[in-house]
C-alpha positions as CSV (number, residue, x, y, z in Angstrom):
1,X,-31.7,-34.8,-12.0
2,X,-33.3,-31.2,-12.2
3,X,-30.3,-30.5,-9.2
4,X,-27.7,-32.4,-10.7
5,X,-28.6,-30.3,-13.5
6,X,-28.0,-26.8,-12.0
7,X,-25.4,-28.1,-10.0
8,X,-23.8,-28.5,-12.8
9,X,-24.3,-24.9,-14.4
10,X,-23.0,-23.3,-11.7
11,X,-20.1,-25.1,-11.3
12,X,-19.8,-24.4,-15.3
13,X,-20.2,-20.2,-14.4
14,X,-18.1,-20.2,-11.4
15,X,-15.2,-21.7,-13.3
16,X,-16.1,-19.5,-16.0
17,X,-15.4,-16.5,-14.4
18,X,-12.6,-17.1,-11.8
19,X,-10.4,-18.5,-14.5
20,X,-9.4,-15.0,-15.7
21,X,-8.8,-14.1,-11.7
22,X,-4.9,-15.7,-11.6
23,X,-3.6,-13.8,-15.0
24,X,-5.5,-10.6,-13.7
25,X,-4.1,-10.8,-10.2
26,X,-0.9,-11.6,-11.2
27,X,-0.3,-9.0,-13.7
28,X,-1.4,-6.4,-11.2
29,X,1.3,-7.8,-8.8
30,X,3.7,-7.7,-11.6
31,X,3.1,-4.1,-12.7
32,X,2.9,-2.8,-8.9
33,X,-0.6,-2.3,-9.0
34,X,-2.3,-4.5,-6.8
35,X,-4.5,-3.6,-3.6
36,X,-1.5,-6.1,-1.7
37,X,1.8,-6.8,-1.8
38,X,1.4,-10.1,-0.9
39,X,1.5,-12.9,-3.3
40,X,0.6,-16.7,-2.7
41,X,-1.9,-18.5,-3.7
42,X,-5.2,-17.6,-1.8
43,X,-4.3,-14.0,-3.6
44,X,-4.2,-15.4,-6.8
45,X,-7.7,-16.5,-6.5
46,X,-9.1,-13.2,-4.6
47,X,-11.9,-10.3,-6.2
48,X,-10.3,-7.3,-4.1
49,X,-8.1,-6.2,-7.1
50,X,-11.2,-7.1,-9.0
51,X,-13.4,-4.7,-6.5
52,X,-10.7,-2.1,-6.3
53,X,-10.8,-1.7,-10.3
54,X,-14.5,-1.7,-10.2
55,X,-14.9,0.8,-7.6
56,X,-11.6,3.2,-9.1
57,X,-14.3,2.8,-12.2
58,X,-17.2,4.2,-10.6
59,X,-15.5,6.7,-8.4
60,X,-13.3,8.3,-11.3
61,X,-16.1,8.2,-14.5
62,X,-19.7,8.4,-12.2
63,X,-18.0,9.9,-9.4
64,X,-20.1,7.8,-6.9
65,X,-18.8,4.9,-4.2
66,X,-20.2,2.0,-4.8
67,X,-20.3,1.4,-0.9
68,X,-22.1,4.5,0.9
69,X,-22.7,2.9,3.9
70,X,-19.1,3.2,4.3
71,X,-17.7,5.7,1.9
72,X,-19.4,8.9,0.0
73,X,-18.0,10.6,-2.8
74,X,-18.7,14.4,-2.9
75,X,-18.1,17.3,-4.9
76,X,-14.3,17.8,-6.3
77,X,-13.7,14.2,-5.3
78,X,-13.7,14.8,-1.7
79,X,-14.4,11.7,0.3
80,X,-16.9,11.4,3.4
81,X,-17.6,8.6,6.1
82,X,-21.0,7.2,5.2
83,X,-23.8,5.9,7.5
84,X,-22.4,2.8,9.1
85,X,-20.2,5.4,11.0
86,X,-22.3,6.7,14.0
87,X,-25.5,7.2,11.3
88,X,-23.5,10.5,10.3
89,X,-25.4,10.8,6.8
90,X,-28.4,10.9,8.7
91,X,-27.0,13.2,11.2
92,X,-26.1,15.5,8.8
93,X,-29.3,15.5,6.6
94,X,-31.4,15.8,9.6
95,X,-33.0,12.5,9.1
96,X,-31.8,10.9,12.7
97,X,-34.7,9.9,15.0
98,X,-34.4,11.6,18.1
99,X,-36.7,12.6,20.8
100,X,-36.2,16.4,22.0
101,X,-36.7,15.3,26.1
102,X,-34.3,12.6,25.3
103,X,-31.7,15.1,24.3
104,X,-32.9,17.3,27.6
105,X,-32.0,14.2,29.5
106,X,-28.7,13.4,28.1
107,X,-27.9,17.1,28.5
108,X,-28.9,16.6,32.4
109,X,-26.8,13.9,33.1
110,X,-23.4,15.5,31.3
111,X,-24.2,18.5,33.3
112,X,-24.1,16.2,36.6
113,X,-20.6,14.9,35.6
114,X,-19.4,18.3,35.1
115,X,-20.1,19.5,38.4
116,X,-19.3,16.5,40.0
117,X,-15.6,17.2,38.7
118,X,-16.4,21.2,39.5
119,X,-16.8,20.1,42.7
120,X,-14.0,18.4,43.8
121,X,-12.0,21.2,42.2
122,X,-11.2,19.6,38.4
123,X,-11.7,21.8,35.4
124,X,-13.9,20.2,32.8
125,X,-14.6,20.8,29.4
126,X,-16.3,18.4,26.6
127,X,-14.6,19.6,23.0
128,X,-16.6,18.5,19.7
129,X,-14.0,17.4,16.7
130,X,-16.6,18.4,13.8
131,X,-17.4,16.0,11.4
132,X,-16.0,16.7,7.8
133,X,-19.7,17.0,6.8
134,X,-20.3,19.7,9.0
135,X,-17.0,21.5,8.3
136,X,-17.4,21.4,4.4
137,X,-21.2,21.6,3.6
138,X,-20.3,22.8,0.3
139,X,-18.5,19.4,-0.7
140,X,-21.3,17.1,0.2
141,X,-23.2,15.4,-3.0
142,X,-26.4,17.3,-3.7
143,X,-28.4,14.4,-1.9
144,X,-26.9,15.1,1.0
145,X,-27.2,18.6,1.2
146,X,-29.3,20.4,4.1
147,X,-29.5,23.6,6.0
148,X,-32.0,22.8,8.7
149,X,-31.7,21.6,12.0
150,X,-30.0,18.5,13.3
151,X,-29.4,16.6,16.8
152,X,-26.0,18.7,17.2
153,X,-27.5,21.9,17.0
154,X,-30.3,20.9,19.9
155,X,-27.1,19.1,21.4
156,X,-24.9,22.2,21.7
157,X,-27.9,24.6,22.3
158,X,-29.3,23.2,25.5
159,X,-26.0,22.7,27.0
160,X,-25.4,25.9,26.3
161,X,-28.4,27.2,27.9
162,X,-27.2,24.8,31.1
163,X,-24.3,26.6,31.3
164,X,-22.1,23.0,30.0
165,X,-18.4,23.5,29.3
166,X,-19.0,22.4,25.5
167,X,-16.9,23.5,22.9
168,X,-18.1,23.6,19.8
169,X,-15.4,24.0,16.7
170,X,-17.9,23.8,13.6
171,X,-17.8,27.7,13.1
172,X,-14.1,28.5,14.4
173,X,-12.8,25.6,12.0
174,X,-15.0,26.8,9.0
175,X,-13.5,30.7,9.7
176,X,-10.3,28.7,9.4
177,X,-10.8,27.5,5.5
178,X,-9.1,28.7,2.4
179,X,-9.4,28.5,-1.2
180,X,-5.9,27.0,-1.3
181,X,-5.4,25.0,2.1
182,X,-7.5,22.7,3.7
183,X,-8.4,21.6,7.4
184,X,-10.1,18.2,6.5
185,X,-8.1,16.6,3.9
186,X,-9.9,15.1,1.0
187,X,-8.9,11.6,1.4
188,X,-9.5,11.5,5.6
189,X,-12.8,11.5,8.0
190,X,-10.2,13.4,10.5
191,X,-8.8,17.0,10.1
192,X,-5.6,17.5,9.4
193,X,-2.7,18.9,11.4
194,X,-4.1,22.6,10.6
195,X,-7.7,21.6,12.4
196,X,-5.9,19.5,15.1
197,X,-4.1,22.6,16.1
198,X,-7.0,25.1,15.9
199,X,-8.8,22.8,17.9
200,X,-5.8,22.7,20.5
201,X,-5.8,26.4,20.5
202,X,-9.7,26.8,21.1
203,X,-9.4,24.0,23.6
204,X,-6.6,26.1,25.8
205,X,-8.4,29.3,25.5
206,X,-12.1,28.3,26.3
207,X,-10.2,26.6,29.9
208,X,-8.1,29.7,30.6
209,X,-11.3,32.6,30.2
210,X,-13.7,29.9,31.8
211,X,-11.8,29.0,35.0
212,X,-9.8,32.3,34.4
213,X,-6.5,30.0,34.6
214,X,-3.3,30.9,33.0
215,X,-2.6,27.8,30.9
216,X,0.8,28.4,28.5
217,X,0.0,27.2,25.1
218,X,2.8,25.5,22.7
219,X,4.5,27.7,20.0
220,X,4.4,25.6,17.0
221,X,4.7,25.8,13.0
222,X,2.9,23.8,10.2
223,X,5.0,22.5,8.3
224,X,4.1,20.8,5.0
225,X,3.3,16.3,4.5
226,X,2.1,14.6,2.4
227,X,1.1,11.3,3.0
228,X,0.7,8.6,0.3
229,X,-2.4,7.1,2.4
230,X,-6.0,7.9,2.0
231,X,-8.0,5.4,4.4
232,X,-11.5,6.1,3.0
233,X,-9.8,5.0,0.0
234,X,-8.8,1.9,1.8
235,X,-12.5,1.4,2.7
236,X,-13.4,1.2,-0.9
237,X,-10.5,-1.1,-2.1
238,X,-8.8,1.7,-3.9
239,X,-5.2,3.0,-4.1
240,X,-4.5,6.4,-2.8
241,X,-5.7,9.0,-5.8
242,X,-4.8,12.2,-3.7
243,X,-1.1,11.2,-3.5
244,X,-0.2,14.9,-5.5
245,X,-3.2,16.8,-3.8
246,X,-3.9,15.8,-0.3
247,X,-1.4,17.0,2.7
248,X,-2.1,16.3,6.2
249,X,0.4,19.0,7.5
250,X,3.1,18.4,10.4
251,X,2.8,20.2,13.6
252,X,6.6,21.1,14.2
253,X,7.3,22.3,17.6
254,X,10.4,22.3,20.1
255,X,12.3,19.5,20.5
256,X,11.8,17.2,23.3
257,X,11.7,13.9,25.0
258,X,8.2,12.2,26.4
259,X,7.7,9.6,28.6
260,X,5.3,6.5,27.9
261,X,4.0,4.2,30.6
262,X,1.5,1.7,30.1
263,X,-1.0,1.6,32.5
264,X,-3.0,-1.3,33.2
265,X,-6.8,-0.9,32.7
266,X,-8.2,-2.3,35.4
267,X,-5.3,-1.8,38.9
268,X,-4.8,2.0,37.0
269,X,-1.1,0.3,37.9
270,X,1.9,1.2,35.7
271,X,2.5,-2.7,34.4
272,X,6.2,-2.1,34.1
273,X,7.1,-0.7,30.6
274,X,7.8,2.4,29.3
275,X,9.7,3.8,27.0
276,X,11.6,7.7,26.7
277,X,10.8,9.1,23.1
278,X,11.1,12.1,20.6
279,X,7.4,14.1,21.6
280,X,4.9,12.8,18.6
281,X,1.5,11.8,18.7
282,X,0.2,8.8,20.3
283,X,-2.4,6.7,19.1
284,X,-4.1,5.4,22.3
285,X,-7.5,3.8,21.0
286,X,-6.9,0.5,22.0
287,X,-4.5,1.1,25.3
288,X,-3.8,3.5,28.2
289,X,-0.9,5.5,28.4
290,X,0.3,7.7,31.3
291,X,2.7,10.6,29.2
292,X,5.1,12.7,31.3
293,X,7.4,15.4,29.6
294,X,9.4,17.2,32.3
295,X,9.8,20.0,30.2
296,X,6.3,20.7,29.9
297,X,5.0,24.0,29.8
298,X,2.8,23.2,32.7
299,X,2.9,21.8,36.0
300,X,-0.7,20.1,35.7
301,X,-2.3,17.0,35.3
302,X,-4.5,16.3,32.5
303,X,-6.8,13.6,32.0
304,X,-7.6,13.6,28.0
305,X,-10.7,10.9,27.5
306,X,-10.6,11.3,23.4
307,X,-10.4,9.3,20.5
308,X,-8.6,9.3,16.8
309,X,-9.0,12.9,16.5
310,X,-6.4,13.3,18.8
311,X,-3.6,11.0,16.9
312,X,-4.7,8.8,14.3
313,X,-3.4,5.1,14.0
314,X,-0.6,5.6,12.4
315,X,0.0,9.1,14.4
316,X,0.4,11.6,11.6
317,X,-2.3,13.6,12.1
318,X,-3.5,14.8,15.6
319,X,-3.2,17.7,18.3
320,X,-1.5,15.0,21.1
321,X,1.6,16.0,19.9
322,X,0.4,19.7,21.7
323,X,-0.9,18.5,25.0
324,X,2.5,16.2,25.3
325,X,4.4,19.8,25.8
326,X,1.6,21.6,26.9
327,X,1.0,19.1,30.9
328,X,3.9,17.2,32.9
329,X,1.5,14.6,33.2
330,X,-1.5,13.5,30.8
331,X,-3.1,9.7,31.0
332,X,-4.6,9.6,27.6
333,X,-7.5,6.7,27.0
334,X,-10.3,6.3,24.9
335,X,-13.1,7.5,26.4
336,X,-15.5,4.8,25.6
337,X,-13.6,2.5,27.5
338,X,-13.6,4.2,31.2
339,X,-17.0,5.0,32.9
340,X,-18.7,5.1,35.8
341,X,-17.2,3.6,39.3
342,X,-13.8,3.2,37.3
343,X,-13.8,6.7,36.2
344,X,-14.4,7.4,39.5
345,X,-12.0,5.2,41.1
346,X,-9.7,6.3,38.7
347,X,-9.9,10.2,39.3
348,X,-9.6,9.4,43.2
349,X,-6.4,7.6,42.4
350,X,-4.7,9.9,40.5
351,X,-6.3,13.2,40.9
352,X,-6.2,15.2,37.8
353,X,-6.2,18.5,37.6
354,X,-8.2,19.7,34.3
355,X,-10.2,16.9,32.4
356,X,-10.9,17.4,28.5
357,X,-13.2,15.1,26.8
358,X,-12.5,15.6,23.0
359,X,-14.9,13.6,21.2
360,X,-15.8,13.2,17.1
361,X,-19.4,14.5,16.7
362,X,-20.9,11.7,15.0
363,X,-20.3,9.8,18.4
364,X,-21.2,13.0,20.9
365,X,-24.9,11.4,21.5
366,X,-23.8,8.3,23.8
367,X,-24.5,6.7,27.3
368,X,-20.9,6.6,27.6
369,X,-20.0,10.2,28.4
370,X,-23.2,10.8,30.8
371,X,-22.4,7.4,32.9
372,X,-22.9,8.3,36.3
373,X,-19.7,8.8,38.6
374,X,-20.3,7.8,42.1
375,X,-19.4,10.0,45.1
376,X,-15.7,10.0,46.4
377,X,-13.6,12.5,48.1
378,X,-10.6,14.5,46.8
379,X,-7.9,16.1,48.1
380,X,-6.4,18.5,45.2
381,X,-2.9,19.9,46.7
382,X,-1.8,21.2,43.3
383,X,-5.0,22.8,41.9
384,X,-5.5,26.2,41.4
């Protein structure tokens, strides 16, 4: 009886408090103010307009997420990714674990891949997107603050000291800031089209002076966008507060036409579509894609292992748009999905000439990057 009993009570609250859930759901459809715009009857019944209310509440009066192990709320209402995101809080507050001869290991091993592409005559360098915690300090809730030492600093440090092609941005993209224009936008994780292209820049110029190359960069212009998304927004169940505030910036440069193949993951084969497009960004998390642009400034190939920094998922913001004009030939791929003997089968296939890792801090410390690349022979005839 004693079960019956409670049973019974909560059957009692739960229809007690998902009544109101229709008429509330309904008149935020109605009035354009819902977190979807589709209506049937499972939405009717759902707590996400209910969650994206509570968590508006919390973020506009308390100015705090109610989920930081996704989303963090800063200073001035800038959003930041939150620990569930390559532990990035505890990155940034110096509270990761980490052994220092771990880091001297990890260093040893990306300094083996470097020269085993040095040595069959492929230019290398490893380019760190910064997080927005690192870039904008000064935004970070007081809890998070912290001036002291973290695993990037010993990163960036000893491969310095091995002589590593790493390219660090944190300082060059925190020169770049202004009172009135931003580089990270409040609403993103990723930099805008300003940081994307100062990152490009940097990129092209740390290759030319270190393999004393002569590498024409793409003349471009920002151009003003804004964008009526903010995704860590999204993470919190809230509609885009930044739509008059936030603007992600549109690299403009000269017309042209690019080339997409998809290549097939495992042959490296082209599996028979392409398409010929307007040069823009491409998103390439998920898939491979071999880009050609005749009119490239360059006669190179470039093998770009990167990830959203590079073009974001729905390709507004990234510097992809750059390299597309910048090498005839780039095969773009996530980098956490080629290693090892297909890396290496891969490079002996299609023999690039200059390989650029650009990778998101937060994710720098993996086993992916430092896989080890078996020994193969390569034949460059259009190095230099």
């Amino acid at each position: 009886m004693k079960y019956k009993r409670l049973s019974f009570l909560f059957v009692i609250i739960a229809t007690t408090l998902l009544a109101p859930l229709p008429v509330f759901n309904t008149l935020l459809f109605i009035t354009g103010n819902s977190y979807t715009n589709d209506f049937n009857k499972k939405y009717l019944f759902s707590t996400d307009n209910m969650e994206m209310v509570t968590n508006y509440f919390y973020y506009k009066v308390f100015n705090v997420s109610r989920n930081k192990r996704d989303v963090v709320v800063g200073v001035d209402n800038f959003l930041f990714l939150g620990n569930r995101h390559g532990s990035v809080i505890d990155k940034t507050r110096g509270a990761y674990k980490y052994n220092l001869t771990d880091i001297h290991n990890w260093t040893d091993k990306l300094k083996k891949i470097q020269l085993w592409y040095e040595n069959r005559g492929i230019k290398f360098v490893i380019v760190m997107a910064p997080n927005k915690h690192s870039v904008y300090k000064e935004k970070l809730p007081d809890w998070m603050k912290y001036n002291g030492k973290t695993i990037t600093d010993d990163i960036v440090k000893l491969s310095h000291e091995k002589n590593i092609n790493m390219l660090d941005l944190r300082n060059s993209l925190k020169a770049s800031k202004k009172d009135n224009i931003l580089i990270y936008t409040k609403g993103e994780s990723h930099w805008n089209n300003i940081g994307a292209s100062i990152a490009y820049d940097n990129t092209i110029n740390f290759i030319n002076k270190k393999y004393k190359n002569n590498i024409q960069r793409v003349k471009y212009r920002i151009m003003s966008n804004k964008r009526g998304k903010s995704p860590l927004s999204v993470m919190l169940k809230m509609k885009n507060p930044f739509n008059h505030e936030d603007n992600v910036y549109k690299i403009k440069t000269t017309a042209g036409k690019i080339e997409i193949v998809n290549i097939d993951k495992k042959t490296f084969d082209n599996d028979g579509e392409h398409k010929i497009i307007k040069n823009k960004n491409i998103w390439s998390n998920t898939k491979f894609f071999l880009i050609k642009n005749k009119s490239a400034l360059n006669n190179k190939k470039l093998l770009f292992l990167c990830d959203s920094f590079s073009a974001t998922g729905d390709e507004y913001i990234g510097n992809s748009i750059l390299y597309n004009q910048t090498f005839r030939t780039i095969f773009k791929l996530d980098y956490h999905h080629i290693k090892g003997h297909r890396l290496s089968n891969f490079v002996a296939k299609h023999k690039p000439n200059i390989v650029i890792y650009q990778i998101v801090e937060r994710n720098l410390y993996n086993n992916s990057i430092v896989a080890k690349l078996p020994d193969i022979h390569i034949d460059l005839d259009n190095n230099d």
